[in-house]
C-alpha positions as CSV (number, residue, x, y, z in Angstrom):
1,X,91.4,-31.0,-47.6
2,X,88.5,-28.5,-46.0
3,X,91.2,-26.3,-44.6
4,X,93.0,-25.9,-47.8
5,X,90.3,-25.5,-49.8
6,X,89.0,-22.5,-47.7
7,X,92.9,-20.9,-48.3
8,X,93.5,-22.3,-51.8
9,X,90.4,-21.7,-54.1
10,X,89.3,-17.9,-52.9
11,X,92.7,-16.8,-54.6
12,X,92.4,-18.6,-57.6
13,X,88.9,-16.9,-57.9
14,X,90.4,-13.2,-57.5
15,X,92.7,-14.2,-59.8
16,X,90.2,-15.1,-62.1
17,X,88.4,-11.8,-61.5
18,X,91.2,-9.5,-61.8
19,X,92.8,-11.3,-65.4
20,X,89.2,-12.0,-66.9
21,X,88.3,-8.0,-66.8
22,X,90.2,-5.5,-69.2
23,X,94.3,-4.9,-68.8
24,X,93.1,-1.6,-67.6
25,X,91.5,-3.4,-64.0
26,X,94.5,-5.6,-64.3
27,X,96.6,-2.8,-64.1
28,X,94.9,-1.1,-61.7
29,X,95.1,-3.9,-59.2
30,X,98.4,-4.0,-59.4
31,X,99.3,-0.4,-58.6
32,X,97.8,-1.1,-55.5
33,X,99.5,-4.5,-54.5
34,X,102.8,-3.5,-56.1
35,X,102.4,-0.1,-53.4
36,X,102.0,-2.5,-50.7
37,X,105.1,-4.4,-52.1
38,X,107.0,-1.0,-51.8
39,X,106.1,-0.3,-48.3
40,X,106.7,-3.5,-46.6
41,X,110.4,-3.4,-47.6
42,X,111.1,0.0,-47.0
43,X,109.6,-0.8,-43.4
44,X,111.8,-3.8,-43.2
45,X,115.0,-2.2,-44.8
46,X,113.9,0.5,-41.6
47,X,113.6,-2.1,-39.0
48,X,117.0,-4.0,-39.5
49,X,118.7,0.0,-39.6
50,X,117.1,1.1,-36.4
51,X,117.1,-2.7,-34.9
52,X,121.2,-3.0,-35.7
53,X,121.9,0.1,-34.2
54,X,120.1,-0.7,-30.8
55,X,116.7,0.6,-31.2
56,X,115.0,-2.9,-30.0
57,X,113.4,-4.0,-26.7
58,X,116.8,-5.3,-25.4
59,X,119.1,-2.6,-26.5
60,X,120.9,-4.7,-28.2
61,X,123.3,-3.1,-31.0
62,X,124.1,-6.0,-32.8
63,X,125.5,-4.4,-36.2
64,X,126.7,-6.7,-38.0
65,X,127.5,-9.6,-35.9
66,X,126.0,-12.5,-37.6
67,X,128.5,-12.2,-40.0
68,X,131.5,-12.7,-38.0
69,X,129.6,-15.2,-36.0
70,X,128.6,-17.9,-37.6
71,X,129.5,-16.1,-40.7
72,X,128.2,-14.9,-43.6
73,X,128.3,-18.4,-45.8
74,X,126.7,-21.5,-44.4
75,X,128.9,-24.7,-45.0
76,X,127.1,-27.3,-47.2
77,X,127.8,-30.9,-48.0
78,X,131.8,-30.3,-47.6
79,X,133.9,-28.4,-44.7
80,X,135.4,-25.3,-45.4
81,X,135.6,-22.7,-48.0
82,X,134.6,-25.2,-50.4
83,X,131.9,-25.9,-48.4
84,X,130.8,-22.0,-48.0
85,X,131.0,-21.9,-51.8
86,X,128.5,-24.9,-51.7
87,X,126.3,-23.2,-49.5
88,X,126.6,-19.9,-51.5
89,X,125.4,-21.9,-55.1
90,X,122.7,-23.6,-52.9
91,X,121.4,-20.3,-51.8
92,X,121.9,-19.2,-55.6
93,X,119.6,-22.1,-57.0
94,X,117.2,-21.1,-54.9
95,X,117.0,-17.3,-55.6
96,X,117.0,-18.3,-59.1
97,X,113.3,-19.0,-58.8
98,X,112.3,-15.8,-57.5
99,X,114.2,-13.5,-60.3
100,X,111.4,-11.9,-62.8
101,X,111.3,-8.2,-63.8
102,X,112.1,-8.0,-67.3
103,X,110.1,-10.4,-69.3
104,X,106.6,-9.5,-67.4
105,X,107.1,-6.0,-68.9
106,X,108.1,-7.3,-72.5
107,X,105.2,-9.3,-71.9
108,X,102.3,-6.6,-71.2
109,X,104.0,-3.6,-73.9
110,X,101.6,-5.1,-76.6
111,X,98.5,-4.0,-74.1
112,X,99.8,-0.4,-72.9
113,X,98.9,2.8,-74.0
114,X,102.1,4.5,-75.5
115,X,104.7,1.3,-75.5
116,X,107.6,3.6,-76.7
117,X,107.0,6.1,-73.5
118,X,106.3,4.0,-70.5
119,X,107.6,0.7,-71.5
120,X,111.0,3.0,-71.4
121,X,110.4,4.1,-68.4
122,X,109.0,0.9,-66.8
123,X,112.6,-1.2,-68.0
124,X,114.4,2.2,-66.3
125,X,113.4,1.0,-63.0
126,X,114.3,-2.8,-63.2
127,X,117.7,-1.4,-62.0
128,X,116.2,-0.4,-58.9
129,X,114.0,-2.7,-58.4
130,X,116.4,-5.6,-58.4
131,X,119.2,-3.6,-56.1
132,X,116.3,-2.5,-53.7
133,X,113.9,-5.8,-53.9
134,X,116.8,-8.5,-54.3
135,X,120.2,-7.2,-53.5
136,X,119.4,-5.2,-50.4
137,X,116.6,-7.3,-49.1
138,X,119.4,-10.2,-49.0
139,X,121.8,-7.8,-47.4
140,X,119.0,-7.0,-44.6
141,X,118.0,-10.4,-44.1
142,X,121.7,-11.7,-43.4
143,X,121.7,-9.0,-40.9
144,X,118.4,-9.4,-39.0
145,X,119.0,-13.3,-38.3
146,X,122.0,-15.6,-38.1
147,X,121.8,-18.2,-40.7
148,X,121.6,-21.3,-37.7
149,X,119.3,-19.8,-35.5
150,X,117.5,-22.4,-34.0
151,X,113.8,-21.8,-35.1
152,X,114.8,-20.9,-38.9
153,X,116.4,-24.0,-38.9
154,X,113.4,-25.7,-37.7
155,X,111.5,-24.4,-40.3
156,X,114.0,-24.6,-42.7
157,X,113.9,-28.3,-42.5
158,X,110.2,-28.8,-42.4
159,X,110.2,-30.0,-39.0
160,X,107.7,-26.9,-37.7
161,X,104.0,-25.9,-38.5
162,X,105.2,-22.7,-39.7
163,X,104.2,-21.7,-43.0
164,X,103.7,-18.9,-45.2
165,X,104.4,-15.1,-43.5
166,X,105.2,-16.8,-40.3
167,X,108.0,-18.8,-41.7
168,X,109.8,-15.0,-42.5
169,X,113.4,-14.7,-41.5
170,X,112.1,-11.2,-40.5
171,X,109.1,-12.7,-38.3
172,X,112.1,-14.9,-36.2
173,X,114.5,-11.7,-36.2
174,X,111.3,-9.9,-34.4
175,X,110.6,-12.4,-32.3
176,X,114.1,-13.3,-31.2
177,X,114.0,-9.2,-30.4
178,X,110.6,-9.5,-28.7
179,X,108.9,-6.9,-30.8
180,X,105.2,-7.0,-30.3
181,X,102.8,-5.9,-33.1
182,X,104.7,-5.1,-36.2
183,X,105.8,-9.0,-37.2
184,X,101.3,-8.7,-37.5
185,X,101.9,-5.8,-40.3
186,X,104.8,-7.6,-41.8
187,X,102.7,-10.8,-42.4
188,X,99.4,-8.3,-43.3
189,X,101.5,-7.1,-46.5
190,X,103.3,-10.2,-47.1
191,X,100.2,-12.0,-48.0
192,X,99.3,-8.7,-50.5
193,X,103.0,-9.5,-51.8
194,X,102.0,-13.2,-52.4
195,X,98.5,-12.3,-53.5
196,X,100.3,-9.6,-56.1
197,X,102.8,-12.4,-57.4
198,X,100.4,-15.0,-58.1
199,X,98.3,-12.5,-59.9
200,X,100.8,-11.5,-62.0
201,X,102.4,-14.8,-62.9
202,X,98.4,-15.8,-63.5
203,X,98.1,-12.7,-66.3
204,X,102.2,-13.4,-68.1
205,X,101.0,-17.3,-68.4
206,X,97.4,-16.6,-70.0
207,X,99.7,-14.2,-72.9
208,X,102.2,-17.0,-72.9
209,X,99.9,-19.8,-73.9
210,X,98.0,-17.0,-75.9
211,X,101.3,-15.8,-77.9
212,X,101.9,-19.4,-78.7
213,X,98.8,-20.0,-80.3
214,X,99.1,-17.3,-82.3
215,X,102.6,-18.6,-83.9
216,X,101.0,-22.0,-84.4
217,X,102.9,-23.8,-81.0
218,X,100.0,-24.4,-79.5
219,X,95.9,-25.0,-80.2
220,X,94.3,-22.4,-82.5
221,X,91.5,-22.1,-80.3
222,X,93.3,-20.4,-77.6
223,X,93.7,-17.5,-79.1
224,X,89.7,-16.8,-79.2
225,X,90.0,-13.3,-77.1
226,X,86.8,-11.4,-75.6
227,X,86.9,-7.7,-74.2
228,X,90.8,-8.3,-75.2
229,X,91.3,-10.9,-72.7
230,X,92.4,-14.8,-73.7
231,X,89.3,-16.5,-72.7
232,X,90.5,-20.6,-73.7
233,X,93.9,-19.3,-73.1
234,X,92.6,-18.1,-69.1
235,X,90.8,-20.9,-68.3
236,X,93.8,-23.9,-69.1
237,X,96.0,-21.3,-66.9
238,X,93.3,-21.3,-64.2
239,X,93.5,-25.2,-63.9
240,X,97.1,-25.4,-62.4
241,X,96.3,-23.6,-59.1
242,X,94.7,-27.0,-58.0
243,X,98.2,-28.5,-58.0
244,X,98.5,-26.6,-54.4
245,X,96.3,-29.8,-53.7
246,X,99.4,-31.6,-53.6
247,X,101.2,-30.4,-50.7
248,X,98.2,-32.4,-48.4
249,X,100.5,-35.8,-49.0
250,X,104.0,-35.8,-48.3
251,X,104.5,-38.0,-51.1
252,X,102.6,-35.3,-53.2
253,X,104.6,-32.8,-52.3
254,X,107.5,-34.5,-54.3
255,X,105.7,-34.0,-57.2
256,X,105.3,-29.9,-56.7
257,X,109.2,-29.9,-55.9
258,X,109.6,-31.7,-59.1
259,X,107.7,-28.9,-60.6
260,X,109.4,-25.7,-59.2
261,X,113.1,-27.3,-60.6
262,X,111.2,-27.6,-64.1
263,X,110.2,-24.0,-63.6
264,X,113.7,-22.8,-62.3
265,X,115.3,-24.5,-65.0
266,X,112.8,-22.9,-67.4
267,X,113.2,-19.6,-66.5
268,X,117.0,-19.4,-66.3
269,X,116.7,-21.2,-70.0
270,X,114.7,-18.2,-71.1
271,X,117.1,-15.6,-69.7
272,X,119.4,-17.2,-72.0
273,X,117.2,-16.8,-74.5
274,X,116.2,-13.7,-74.0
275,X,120.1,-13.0,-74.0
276,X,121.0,-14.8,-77.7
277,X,118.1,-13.2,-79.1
278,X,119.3,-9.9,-78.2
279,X,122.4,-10.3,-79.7
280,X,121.0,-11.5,-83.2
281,X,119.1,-8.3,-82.8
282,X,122.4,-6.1,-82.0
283,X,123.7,-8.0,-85.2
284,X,121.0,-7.4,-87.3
285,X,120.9,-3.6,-86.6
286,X,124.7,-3.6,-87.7
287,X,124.5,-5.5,-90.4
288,X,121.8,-3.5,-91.8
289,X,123.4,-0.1,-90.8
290,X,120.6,1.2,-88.6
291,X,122.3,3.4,-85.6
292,X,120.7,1.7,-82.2
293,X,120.6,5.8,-80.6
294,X,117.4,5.6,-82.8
295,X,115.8,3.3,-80.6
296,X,113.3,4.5,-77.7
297,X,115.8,2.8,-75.3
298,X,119.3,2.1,-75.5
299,X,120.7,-0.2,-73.1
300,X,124.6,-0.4,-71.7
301,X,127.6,-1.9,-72.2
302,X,126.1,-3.7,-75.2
303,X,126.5,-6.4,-76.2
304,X,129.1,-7.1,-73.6
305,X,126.4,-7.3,-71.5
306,X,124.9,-9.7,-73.6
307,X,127.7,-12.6,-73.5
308,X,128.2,-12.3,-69.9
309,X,124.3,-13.1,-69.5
310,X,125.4,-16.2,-72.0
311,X,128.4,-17.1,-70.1
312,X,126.5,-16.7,-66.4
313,X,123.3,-18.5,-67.7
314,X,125.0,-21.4,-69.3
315,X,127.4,-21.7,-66.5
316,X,124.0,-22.5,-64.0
317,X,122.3,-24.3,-66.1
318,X,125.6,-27.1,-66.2
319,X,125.8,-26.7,-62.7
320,X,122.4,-26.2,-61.5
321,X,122.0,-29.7,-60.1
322,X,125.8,-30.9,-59.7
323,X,124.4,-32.6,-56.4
324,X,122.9,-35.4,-57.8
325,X,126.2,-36.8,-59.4
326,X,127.8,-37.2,-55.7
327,X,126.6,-40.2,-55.7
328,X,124.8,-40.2,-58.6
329,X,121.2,-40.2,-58.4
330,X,119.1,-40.8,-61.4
331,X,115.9,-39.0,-60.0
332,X,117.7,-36.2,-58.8
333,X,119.8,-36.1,-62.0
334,X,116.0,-35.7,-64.2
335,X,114.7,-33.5,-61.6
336,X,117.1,-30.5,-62.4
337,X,118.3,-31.4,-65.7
338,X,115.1,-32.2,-67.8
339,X,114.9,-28.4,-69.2
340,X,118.2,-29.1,-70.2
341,X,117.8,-31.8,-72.0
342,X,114.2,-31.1,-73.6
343,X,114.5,-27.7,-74.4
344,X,117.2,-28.1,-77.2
345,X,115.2,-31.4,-78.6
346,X,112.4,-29.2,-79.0
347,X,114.0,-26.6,-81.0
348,X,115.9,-28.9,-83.3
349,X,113.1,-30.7,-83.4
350,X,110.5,-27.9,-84.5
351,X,113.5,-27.0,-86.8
352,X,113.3,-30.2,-88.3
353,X,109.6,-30.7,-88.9
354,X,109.0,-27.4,-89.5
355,X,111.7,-27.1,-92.2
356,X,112.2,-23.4,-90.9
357,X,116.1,-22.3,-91.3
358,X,117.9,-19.6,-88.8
359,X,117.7,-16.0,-90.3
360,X,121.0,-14.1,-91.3
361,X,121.5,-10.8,-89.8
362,X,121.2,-8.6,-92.9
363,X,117.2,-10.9,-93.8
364,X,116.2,-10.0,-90.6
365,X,113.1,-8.2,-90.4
366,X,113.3,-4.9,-88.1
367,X,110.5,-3.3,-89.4
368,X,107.6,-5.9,-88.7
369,X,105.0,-3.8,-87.4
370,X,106.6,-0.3,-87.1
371,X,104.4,1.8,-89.3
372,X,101.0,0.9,-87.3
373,X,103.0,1.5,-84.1
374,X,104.0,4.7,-85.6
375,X,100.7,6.0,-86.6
376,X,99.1,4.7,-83.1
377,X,101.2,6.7,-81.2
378,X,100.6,10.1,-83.4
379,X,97.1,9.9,-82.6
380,X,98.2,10.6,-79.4
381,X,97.7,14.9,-79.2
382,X,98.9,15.6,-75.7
383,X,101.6,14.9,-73.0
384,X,101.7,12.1,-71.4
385,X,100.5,12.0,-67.8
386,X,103.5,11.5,-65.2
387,X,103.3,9.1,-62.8
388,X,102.4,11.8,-59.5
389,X,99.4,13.1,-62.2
390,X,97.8,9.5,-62.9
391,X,97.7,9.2,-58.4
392,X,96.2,12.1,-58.3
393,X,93.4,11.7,-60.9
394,X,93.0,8.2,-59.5
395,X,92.6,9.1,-56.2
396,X,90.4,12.1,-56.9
397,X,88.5,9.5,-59.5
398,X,87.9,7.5,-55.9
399,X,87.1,9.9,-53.9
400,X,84.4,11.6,-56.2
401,X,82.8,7.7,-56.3
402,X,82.9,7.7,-52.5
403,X,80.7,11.1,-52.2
404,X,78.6,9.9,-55.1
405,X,77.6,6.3,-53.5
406,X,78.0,7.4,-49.4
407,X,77.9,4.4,-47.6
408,X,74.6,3.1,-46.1
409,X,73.8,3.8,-42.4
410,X,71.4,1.4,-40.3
């Protein structure tokens, strides 16, 4: 208990530091760990390149070989390809927890200065982000380490102390290659990767539970704000960190894997969401004749796009947890199917007591809030600062505090 608590609580407290100040320190913070986040994979995208072509300790070009031998696809449950398909939707489940991007920006445009500029140019980059950030670092990892090497299997199936940075596929692949030094740097920025993700997912749960209140889905009192920050809103947010408490019993630890399906579940449910809602909006601007070229952005191959996030979502959602009918298993069956089954009883249900109806396209309100948007932004009498000019204020902004407070010498 002493051990975790001396891990646990001091990043629940910067948390609590970073999200109780101003969006601005928010945002500032995360410059910096999102920076870090940037350099540790291009330095691991440049250690599998210069590792697969031989420049390790051993001299060993190993290309691509661990996908000839054992293969690219791990078998699971069955023999075969079938079994390789398995292991492919197994793998898939589990990615499925880590996919964000898109919502965390929707949710922070209502606190940024000019939405219509750099909210643009912040949903521009989610196509690189996700190619760089998921597709290659997948790529890279299936290069680096084979997927039954001995001590990522060990790990894999809880049987080893490793946890954390150490339990890295690209840790093993350096330490298989007996390269001294940098798996030290790799872990160094992995915990600022962590660090960065749990203080972002801290910040998009506090306007979650604040948004809510506001519609009337949740307490009133949480959306009491101070300096622009949801105080009540913060502090029910900063209560679920003690649930790492629960990984000090094994039989505790079922709990918290009870809790990452709910959350899997719940975020592939609001991709599906965000998906339908997208098309009433692409209906809407049709049905009320308003060209979508008018728009700040324009996205593509709309709104094909659109169904095949419908089709793709609601495909993994049925299948999501197809294990526990072979046998059938009614714990396993709840745990990955619960969001399934709540989620539509709570809209029908809110439907029903609420009385409220579903909007046709033509009643649909695309106006809202456009004019005081509008007149925001035209107060607005220069340029907007590219990205190279806010570094370079902000590090001349540090540097002039460094000369201004030198530190003390004893």
């Amino acid at each position: 208990m002493e051990s975790l608590s001396i891990h646990t609580l001091p990043l629940a407290y910067h948390y609590s530091g970073i999200n109780f100040l101003a969006v601005r320190t928010f945002g500032e913070a995360e410059f910096w760990l999102s920076s870090g986040k940037v350099l540790l994979i291009f330095i691991l995208f440049l250690f599998t390149f210069v590792t697969m072509v031989g420049g390790n300790p051993q001299h060993d070009t190993y290309g691509f070989r661990y996908w000839q031998y054992p293969g690219a696809f791990a078998e699971y449950r069955t023999k075969g390809n079938l079994g390789r398909f398995e292991g492919f939707l197994a793998a898939l489940w589990s990615a499925a927890f880590t996919i964000v991007g898109p919502e965390y920006i929707s949710m922070s445009a209502a606190e940024v200065q000019r939405p219509r500029i750099f909210v643009k140019s912040a949903f521009k980059t989610i196509y690189w982000r996700f190619m760089l950030f998921f597709i290659m670092g997948a790529i890279c990892v299936g290069i680096v380490v084979p997927w039954n090497d001995p001590t990522l299997q060990v790990i894999l199936n809880g049987t080893s102390s490793a946890a954390g940075a150490a339990a890295s596929p690209y840790v093993v692949a350096m330490a298989n290659l007996h390269i001294n030094g940098l798996p030290h740097v790799v872990n160094a920025l992995l915990i600022t990767s962590i660090f960065s993700a749990g203080n972002t997912l801290t910040y998009c749960a506090t306007r979650s539970l604040y948004s809510l209140a506001l519609d009337g889905r949740a307490p009133r009192v949480l959306t009491k704000t101070r300096h622009g920050v949801p105080v009540y809103a913060f502090a029910v947010v900063m209560c679920f960190p003690f649930l790492s408490f629960l990984q000090l019993s094994n039989n505790a630890a079922q709990v918290l894997q009870w809790l990452v399906s709910l959350v899997t579940a719940g975020a592939l449910i609001d991709f599906l969401v965000m998906c339908i809602t997208y098309l009433s909006f692409y209906h809407a601007m049709r049905a009320q004749g308003i060209d979508r070229n008018t728009l700040p952005y324009v996205g593509y191959f709309q709104p094909y796009c659109a169904w095949i996030g419908i089709l793709t979502m609601t495909l993994v959602l049925i299948f999501y947890g197809y294990t526990a009918f072979a046998p059938f298993r009614i714990q396993s069956f709840w745990q990955n199917y619960t969001m399934q089954v709540v989620a539509p009883i709570l809209y029908l249900g809110w439907k029903f007591w609420k009385k409220t109806r579903v909007i046709k396209p033509e009643d649909v309100d695309l106006v809202w809030e456009t004019p005081i948007l509008d007149f925001y932004e035209a107060s607005f009498t220069e340029d907007p600062p590219s990205f190279w000019c806010e570094l370079s204020q902000l590090l001349s902004f540090w540097r002039k505090r460094s000369r201004q407070n030198p530190p003390s010498q004893n």
